[in-house]
C-alpha positions as CSV (number, residue, x, y, z in Angstrom):
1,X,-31.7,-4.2,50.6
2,X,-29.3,-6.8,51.7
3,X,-25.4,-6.1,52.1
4,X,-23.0,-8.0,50.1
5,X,-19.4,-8.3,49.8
6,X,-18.4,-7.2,46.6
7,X,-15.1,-6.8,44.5
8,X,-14.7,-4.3,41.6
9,X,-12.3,-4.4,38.8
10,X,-10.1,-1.8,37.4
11,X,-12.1,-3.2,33.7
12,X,-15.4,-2.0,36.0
13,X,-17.1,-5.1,36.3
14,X,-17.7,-6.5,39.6
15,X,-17.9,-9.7,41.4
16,X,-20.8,-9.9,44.4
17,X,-19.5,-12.1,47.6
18,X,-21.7,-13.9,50.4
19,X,-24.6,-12.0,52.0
20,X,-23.2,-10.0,54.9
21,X,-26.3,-8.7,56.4
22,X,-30.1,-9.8,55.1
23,X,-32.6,-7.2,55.2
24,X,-36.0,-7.4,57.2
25,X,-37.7,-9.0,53.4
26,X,-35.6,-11.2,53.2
27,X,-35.3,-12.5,56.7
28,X,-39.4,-12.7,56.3
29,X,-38.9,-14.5,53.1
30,X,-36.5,-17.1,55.1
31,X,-39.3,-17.2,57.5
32,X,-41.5,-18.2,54.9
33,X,-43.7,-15.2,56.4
34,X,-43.5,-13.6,52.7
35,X,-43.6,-14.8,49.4
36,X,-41.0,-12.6,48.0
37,X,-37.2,-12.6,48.4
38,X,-35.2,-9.2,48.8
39,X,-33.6,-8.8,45.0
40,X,-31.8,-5.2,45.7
41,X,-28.1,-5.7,46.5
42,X,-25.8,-3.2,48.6
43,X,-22.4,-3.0,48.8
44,X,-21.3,-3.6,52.3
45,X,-18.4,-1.3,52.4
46,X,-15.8,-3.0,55.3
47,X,-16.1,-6.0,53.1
48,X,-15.9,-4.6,49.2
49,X,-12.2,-4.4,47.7
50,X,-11.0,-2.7,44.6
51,X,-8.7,-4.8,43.0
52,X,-5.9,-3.7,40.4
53,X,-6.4,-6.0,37.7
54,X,-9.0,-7.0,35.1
55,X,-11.4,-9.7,36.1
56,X,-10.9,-13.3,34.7
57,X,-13.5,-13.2,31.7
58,X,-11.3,-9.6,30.6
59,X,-8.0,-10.9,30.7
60,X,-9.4,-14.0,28.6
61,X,-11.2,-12.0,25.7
62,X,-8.0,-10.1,25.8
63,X,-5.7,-12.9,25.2
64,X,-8.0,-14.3,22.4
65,X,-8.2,-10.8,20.8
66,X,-4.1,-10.9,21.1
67,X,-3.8,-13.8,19.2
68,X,-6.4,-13.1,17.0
69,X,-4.3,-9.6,16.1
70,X,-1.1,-11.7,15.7
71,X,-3.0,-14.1,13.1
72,X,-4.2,-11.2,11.1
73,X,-0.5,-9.2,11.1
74,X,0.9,-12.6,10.0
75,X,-1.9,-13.1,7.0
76,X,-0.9,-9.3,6.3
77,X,2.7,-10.1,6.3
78,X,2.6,-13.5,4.3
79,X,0.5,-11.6,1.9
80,X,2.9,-8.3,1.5
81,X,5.7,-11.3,1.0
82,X,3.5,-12.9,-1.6
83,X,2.8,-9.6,-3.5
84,X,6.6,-9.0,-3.3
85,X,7.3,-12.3,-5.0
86,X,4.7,-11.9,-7.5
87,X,6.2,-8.4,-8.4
88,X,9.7,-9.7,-8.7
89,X,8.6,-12.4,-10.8
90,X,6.3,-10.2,-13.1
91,X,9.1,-7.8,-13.5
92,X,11.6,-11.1,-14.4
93,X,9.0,-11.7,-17.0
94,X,9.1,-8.7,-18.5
95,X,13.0,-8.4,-19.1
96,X,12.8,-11.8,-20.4
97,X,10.0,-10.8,-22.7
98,X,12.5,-7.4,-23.9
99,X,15.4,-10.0,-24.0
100,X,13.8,-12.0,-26.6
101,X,12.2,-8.8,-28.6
102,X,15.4,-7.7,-29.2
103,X,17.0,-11.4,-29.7
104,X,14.0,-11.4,-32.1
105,X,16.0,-9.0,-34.6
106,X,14.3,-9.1,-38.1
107,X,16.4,-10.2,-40.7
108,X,17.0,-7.9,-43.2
109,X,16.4,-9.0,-46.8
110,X,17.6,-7.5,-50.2
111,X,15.3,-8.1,-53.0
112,X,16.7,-7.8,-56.2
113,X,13.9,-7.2,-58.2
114,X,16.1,-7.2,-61.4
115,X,15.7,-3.6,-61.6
116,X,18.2,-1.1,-61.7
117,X,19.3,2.6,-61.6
118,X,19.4,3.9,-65.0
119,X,21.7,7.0,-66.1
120,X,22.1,9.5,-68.4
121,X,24.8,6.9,-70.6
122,X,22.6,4.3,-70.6
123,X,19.7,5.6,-71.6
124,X,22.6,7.1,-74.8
125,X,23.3,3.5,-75.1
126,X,19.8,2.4,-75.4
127,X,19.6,5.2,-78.1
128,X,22.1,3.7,-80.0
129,X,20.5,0.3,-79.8
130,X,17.8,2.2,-81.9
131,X,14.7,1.7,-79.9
132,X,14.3,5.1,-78.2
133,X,11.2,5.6,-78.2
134,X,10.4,4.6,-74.7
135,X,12.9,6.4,-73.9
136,X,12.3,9.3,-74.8
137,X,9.0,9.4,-74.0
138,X,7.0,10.3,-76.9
139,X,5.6,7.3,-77.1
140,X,2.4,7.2,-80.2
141,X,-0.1,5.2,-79.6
């Protein structure tokens, strides 16, 4: 277990410095008395820091998720602005379309179909005429 300087984020990822102190497996390994290398690293504690920021890779994803937030509100709000539009519009439509209903007014026409109201004087008169029997009703037939 080797020593190493390290450095650890307040996002909790760290970052490993230059070897400090190699252990007896790895000094061997140097040697070439061994053919494995020491793979276990140890904080060396005089030389570790705790810093108060996010590392370099966190403060990049979190300017790219930033702007990719800002590009989604905008698409929100340019759509909310479109829907508004198309809701004003619609609505226009719609008291244009009442407008010309009642612009549309039906004209009103009299037919005459040459009939008329007939009274009590002249059916008297039609009795007089001498054909009554319509009139009357007592029609035979």
């Amino acid at each position: 277990m080797c020593l190493y300087g390290r450095v650890v984020f307040t996002c909790a990822h760290e970052r490993w410095g230059l070897c400090v102190k190699k252990c007896p497996t790895s000094e061997a390994f140097a040697a070439k008395e061994s053919d494995q290398d020491c793979f276990v690293k140890n904080p060396h504690v005089p030389t570790s820091r705790r810093l108060q920021k996010k590392c370099n890779r966190c403060i990049a994803m979190e300017d790219k998720l930033g702007k990719a937030r800002k590009s989604i509100e905008d698409v929100k709000e340019t759509i909310r602005r479109f829907e508004e539009k198309r809701a004003k519009i619609e609505e226009k439509k719609k008291i244009e379309e009442k407008k010309v209903e009642e612009s549309q007014v039906e004209p009103v026409v009299e037919l005459d179909p040459g009939l008329g109201v007939i009274s009590e004087e002249d059916e008297t008169e039609e009795s007089e005429m001498g054909d009554s029997s319509w009139a009357s009703g007592s029609c035979t037939s």
